[in-house]
C-alpha positions in Angstrom: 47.9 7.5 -10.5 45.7 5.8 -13.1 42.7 3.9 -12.2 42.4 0.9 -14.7 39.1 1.2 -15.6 36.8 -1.7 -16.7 35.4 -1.1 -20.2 31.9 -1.4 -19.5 32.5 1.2 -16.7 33.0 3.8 -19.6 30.1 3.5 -21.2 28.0 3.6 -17.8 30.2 6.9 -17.3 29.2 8.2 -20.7 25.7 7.4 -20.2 25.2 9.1 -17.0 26.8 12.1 -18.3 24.8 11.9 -20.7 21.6 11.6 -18.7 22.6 14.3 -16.3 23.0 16.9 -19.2 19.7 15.8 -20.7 17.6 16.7 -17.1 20.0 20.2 -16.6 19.2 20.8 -19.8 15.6 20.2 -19.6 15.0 21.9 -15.9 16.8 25.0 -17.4 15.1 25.5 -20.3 11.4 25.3 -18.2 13.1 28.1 -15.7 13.5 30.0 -18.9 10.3 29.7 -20.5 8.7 30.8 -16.9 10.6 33.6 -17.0 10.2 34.9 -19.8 6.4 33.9 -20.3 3.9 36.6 -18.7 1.3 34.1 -18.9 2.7 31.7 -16.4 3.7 33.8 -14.2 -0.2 34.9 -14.0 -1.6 31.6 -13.2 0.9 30.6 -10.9 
């Protein structure tokens, strides 16, 4: 079953993945750099 999809819905699709990967990305790499920075992990 294929959804006919409206051309403009593509590009919203693209964007959000997009968008979505950009904040994982970003929220991941600050769990990293807590981890593995002593420092932080002192002042918090």
């Amino acid at each position: 079953m294929e959804i006919p999809w409206p051309k403009w819905m593509e590009y919203v699709v693209l964007g959000l993945s997009i968008g979505f990967g950009a904040i994982a990305y970003i929220v991941i790499d600050r769990f990293q750099k807590r981890r593995d920075d002593p420092a932080v992990q002192e002042s918090s």
